[in-house]
C-alpha positions as CSV (number, residue, x, y, z in Angstrom):
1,X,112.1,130.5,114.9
2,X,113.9,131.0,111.8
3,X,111.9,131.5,108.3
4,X,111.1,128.4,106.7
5,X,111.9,126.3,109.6
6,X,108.9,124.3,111.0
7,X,108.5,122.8,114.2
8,X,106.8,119.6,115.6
9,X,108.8,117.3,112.2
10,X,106.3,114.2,111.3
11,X,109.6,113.2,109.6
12,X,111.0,112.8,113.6
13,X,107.6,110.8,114.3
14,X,107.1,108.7,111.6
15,X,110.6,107.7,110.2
16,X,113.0,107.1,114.4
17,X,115.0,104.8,112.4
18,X,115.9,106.4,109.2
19,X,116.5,109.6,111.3
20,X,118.7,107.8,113.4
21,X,120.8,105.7,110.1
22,X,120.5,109.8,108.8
23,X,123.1,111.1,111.8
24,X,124.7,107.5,112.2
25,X,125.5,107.2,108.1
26,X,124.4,110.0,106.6
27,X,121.4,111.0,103.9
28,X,121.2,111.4,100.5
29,X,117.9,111.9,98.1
30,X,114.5,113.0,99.1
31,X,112.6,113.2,102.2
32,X,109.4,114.8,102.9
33,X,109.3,116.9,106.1
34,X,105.8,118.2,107.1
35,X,104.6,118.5,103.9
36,X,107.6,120.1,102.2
37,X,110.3,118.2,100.1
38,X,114.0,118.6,100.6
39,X,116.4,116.5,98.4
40,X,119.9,117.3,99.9
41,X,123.2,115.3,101.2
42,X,124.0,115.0,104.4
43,X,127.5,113.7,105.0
44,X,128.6,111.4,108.0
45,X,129.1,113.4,110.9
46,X,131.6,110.7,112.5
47,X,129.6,110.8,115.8
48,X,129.8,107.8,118.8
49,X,126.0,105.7,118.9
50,X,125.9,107.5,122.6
51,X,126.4,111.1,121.0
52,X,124.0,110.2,118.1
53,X,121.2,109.4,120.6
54,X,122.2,112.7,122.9
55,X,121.4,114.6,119.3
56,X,118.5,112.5,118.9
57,X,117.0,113.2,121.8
58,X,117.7,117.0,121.7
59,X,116.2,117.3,118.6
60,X,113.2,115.1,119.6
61,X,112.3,117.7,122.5
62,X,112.9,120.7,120.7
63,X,111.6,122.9,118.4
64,X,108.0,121.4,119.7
65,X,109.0,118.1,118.8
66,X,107.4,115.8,121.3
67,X,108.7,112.2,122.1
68,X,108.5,110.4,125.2
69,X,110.7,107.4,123.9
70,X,113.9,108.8,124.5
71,X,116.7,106.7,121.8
72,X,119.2,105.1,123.6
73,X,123.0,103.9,122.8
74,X,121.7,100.4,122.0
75,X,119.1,101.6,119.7
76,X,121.7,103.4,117.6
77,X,124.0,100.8,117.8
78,X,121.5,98.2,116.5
79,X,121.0,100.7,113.3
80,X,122.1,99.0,110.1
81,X,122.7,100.8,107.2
């Protein structure tokens, strides 16, 4: 694992639905990620709802991430901005 990269994100955990309006709509402004602040801009990534919730759930099984919910299409799709 990369320097400065930390596995198992509370952000993931604790925040599904900003995370999810983050790929959907992109971020902007501060988040707190295991205990370390970032306050960055991420742009809109002009993904489908179904290939948001395929990234989703990648990222929620990686990198020791561990969630048994999986998102679905309909989740994403219900995401309002």
């Amino acid at each position: 694992m990369e320097k400065g990269i930390k596995a198992d994100s509370n952000y993931l955990k604790n925040n599904r639905n900003a995370s999810i309006k983050g790929l959907k709509y992109g971020l902007k402004g501060e988040i707190i990620v295991n205990g370390t602040n970032y306050n960055n801009y991420i742009p809109t990534m002009g993904l489908s709802d179904n290939e948001i919730a395929d990234v989703m759930n990648f990222i929620n099984d990686s990198w020791e991430n561990k969630n048994e919910k999986i998102v679905t299409k309909e989740e994403v799709s219900d995401s309002k901005k």
